[in-house]
C-alpha positions as CSV (number, residue, x, y, z in Angstrom):
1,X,0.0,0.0,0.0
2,X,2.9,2.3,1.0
3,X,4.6,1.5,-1.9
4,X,1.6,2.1,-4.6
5,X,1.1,5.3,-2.6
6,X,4.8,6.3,-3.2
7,X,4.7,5.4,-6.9
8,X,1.4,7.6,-7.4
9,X,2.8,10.7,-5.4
10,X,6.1,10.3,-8.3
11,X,4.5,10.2,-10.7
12,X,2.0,13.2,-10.0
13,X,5.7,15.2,-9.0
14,X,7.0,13.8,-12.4
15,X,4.2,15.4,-14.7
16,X,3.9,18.8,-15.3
17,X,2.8,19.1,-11.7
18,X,-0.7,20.0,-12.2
19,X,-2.9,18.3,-10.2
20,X,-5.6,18.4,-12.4
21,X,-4.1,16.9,-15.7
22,X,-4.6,13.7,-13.6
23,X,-8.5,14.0,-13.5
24,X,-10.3,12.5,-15.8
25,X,-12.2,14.9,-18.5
26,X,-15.6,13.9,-17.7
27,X,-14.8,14.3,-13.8
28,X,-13.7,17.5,-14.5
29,X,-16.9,18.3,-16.7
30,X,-18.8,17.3,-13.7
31,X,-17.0,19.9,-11.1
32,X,-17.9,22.2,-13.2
33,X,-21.1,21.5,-14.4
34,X,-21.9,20.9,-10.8
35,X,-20.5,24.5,-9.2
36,X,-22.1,26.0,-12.4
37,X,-25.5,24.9,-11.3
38,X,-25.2,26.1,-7.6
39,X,-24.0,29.4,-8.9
40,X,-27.0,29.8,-11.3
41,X,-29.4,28.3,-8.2
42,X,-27.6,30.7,-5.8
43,X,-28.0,33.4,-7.9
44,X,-31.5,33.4,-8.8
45,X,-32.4,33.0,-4.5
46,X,-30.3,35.9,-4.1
47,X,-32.6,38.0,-6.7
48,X,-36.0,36.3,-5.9
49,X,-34.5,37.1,-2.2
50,X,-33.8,41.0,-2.6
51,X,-37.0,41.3,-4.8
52,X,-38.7,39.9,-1.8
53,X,-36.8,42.3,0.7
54,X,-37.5,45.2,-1.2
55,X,-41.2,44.7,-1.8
56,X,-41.6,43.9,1.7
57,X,-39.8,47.6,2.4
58,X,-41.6,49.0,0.0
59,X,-45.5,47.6,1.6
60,X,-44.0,48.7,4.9
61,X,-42.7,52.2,4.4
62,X,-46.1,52.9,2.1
63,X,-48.0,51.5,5.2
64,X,-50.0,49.3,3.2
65,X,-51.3,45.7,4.4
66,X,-48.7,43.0,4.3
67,X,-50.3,39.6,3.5
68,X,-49.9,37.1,6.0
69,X,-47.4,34.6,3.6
70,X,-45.7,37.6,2.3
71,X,-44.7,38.8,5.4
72,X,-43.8,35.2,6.7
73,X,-41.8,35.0,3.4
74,X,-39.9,37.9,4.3
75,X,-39.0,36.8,8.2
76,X,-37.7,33.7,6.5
77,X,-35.5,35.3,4.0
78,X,-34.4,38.4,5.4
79,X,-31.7,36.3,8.0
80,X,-30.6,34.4,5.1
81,X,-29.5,37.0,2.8
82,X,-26.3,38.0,4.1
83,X,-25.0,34.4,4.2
84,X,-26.5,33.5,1.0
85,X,-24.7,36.4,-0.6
86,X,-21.3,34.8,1.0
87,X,-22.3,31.3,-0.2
88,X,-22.6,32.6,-3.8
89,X,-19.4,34.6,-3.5
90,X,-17.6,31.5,-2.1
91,X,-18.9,29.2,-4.6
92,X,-17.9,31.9,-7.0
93,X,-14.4,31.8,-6.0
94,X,-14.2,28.3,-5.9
95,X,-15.3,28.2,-9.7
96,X,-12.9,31.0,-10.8
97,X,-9.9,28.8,-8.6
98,X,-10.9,25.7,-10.3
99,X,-11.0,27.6,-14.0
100,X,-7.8,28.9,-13.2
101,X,-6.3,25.5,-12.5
102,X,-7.7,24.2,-15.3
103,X,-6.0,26.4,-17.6
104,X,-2.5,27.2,-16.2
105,X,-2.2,23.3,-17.0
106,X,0.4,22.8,-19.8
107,X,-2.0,20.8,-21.9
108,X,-4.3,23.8,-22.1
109,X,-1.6,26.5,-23.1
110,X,-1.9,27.1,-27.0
111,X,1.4,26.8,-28.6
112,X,2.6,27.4,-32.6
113,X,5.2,24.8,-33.4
């Protein structure tokens, strides 16, 4: 087991020393696909979450009649928008790490010969 292990660490120091040239393509496809998706379902609750906010503002400073859901929409959301704005701009950094990875590998450097 030690041994295997050794022989896989050499040869990951050998290459190019990229860990990501040793992923597979379609696992790689699925990172991304997969923190694409969360950033596009992140996103929209952020929006649908301020458009919420701001209504509910807007009902309140108008002193108009909240309805009851609306209002119990907006106690729900209201806590969650600060961390839901860090979740999307961690899940954004992630993506842009994993992007840059991806292409500081020598295999995706365009080269004339």
């Amino acid at each position: 087991m030690q041994r295997e292990f050794q022989q896989r660490a050499d040869a990951v120091t050998q290459s190019d020393g990229n860990f990501i040239t040793n992923l597979p393509a379609g696992l790689q496809v699925g990172i991304e696909r997969v923190l694409l998706a969360t950033l596009l379902g992140l996103g929209t609750v952020f929006i649908l979450d301020g458009i919420l906010i701001t209504w509910d503002a807007f009902v309140i400073s108008s002193k108009k009649e909240l309805s009851p859901a609306v209002a119990g929409l907006a106690a729900f959301a209201e806590p969650l928008f600060t961390p839901l704005i860090v979740t999307l701009f961690g899940n954004s950094i992630v993506l842009g790490l994993f992007k840059y990875i991806q292409f500081s590998a020598p295999a995706a450097t365009y080269k004339e010969d």
